[in-house]
N, C-alpha and C positions, 0 to 999 in steps of 0.2 A: 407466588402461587405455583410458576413452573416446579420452583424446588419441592413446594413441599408434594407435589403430585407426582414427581419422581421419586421421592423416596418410600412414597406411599407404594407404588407400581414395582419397588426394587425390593430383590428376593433379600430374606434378613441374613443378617449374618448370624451363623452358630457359634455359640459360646464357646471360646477353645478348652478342651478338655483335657487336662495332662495324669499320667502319673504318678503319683506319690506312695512311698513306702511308709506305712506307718511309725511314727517314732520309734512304740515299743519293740517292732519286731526289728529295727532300726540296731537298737542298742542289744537286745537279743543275740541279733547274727554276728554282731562284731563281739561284743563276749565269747559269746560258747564257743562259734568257732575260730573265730581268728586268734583271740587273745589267751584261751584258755592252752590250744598248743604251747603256746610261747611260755606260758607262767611251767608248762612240766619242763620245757629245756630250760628253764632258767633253774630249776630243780636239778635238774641233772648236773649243772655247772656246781652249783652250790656242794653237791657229792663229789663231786669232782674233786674242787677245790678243796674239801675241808672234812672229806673220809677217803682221799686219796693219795695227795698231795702233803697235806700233813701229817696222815697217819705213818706215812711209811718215808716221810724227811726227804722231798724230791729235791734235789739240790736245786737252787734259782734257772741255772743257765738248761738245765733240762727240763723244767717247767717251762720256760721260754720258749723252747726247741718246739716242746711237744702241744702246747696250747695252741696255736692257730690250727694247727692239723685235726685237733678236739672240737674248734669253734668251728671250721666246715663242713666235722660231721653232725653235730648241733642245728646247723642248718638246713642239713637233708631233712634229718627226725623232723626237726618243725615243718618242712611241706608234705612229709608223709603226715603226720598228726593233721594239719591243715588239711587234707585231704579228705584224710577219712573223718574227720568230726562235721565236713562241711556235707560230706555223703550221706553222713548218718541226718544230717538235719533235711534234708532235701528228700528223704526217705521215709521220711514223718510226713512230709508237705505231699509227696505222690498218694501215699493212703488217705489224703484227704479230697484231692483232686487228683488223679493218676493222670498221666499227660500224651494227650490224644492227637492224632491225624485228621488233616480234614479243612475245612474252609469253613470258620463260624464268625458269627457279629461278633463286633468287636465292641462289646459291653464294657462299659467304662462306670456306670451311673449305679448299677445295678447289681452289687457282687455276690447276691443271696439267689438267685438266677443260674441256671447249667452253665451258662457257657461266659457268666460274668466270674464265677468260681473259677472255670478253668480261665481265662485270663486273668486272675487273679493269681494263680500260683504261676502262671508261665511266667506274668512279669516278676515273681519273688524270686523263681528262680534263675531269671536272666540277672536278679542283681548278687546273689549270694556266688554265683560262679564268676562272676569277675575277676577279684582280688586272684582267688587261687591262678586262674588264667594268668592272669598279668605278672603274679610272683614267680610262677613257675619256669612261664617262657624268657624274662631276663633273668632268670638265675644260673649258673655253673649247672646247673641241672636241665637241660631242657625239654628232655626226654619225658621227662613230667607230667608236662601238656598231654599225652595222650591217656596217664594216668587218670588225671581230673577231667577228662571228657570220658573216660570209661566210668570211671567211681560214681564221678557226681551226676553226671547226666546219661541220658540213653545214646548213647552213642556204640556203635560198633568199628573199632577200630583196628587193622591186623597187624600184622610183623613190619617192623621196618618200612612204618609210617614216619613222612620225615615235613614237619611244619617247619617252612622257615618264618619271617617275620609277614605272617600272614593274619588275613584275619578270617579265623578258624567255624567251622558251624558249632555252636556252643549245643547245638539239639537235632535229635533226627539224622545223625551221618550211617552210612553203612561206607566203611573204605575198606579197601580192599587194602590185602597187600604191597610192600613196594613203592607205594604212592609217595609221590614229591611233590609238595607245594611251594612253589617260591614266593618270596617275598610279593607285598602291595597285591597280590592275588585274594579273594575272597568268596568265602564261602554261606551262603543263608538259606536255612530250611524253611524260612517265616519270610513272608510279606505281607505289608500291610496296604490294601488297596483302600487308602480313605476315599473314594468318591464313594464305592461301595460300601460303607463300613464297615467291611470284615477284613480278614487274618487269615493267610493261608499258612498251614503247617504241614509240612509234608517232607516225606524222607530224602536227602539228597542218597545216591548211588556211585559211587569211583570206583571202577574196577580193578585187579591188579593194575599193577606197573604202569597205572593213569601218571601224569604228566601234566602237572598244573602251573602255567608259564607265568611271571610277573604281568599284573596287570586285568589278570582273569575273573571274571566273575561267573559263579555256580548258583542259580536258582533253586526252590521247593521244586522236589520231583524233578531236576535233571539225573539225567544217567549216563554214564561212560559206560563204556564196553573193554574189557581186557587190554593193554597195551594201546589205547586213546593218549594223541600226545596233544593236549591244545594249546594251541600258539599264542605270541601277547596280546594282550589287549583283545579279548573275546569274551562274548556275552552267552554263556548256557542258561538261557531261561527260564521261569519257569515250566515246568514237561519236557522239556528238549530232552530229542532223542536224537542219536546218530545213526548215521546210515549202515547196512549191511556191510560187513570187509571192507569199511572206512576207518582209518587210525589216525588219521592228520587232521586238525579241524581249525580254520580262524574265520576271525569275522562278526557283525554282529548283526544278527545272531549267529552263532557258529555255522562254520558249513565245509563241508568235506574238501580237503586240497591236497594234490598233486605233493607229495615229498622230493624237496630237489634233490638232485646228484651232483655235486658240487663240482664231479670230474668231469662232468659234461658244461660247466658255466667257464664262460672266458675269465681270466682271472687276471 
């Protein structure tokens, strides 16, 4: 009787809700764009070979010579083509839902709904930007990365932006110039507060010559201010803001610090 009057009196549990990319749009995205790049370098190999090669009697040991040096530029073309076919498709998906700022329910059940649409194309387009993300930043190319965050997504990104093995805001960045990210540091314009159930989206800011240290993390709506250097393992919140003609920041949540003078430590 205790049990079952406890379970009567106890708050239900919610059905977990995950998810899911529809099959069609599934084998859709991985055709057009992934696969379809690949099938024109694989064309170009084929000219290569067999209106180049043969036409004009390359002799073996210079075919040899010159073939890997052809297959790494093969490989660029394919993540520029990967690029822009993956832009082009996500460009389709913005004219159907354009992708908005803000703090809204996080509609899951309902995708014929405002804001169950737009969570419907954010999560399409958190999945359609991956591959390119992931190919780009381990390849000989890495420069790339800021390519497919400018292409495919809304991102503003400036000169001699430099991601190391980070993990990058795939939405919503304005960086500035000069900016360094190291490694294990991370960056997200989205939170999901499930007690609430909503989604917050909102623009991160890195000023120039910001200074992002291994271990960092950058919140929706944090902002750097010009030459902001933050140290490891610090938390920029969501809305963190820094202080007036403060440039040093650790801690968590961030907070403004005394830059040592090394000439002044006993050593």
């Amino acid at each position: 009787m205790i049990k079952e009057e406890n379970q009567k009196n106890s708050p239900t549990i919610e059905e977990e809700k995950t998810v899911e990319l529809p099959a069609s749009d599934f084998f859709k995205i991985n055709f057009i764009c992934f696969l379809v790049p690949l099938y024109v370098c694989l064309g170009l190999f084929l000219i290569f070979e067999y209106c180049f090669i043969n036409v004009f009697s390359i002799q073996s040991l210079i075919h040899f010579l010159i073939l890997p040096g052809f297959l790494f530029f093969l490989y660029y073309i394919y993540l520029i083509l990967l690029i822009e076919f993956t832009a082009l498709w996500t460009r389709r998906w913005n004219k159907k839902s354009a992708p908005q700022q803000g703090v809204f329910a996080r509609v899951l059940d309902d995708i014929n709904s405002p804001e169950g649409k737009l969570i419907k194309y954010y999560h399409k387009r958190g999945f359609i930007i991956k591959y390119p993300m992931w190919i780009t930043s381990k390849s000989p190319f890495p420069w790339l990365v800021n390519r497919v965050l400018r292409r495919i997504s809304h991102n503003k990104i400036g000169q001699n932006v430099i991601y190391c093995d980070a993990y990058v805001g795939l939405e919503f960045t304005d960086i500035g110039d000069n900016v360094f990210i190291y490694p294990s540091s991370g960056l997200s314009s989205h939170a999901v507060n499930t007690i609430f159930g909503k989604i917050t989206m909102l623009e991160i800011k890195l000023g120039k010559n910001t200074t992002i240290y291994p271990g960092d993390i950058v919140g929706p709506n944090a902002i750097t201010e010009d030459n902001n250097v933050i140290y490891p393992n610090t938390v920029l919140h969501k809305n963190w803001r820094g202080k007036p003609e403060k440039n040093y920041y650790q801690g968590s949540p961030g907070r403004p610090i005394e830059k040592r003078n090394l000439k002044d430590e006993d050593i």
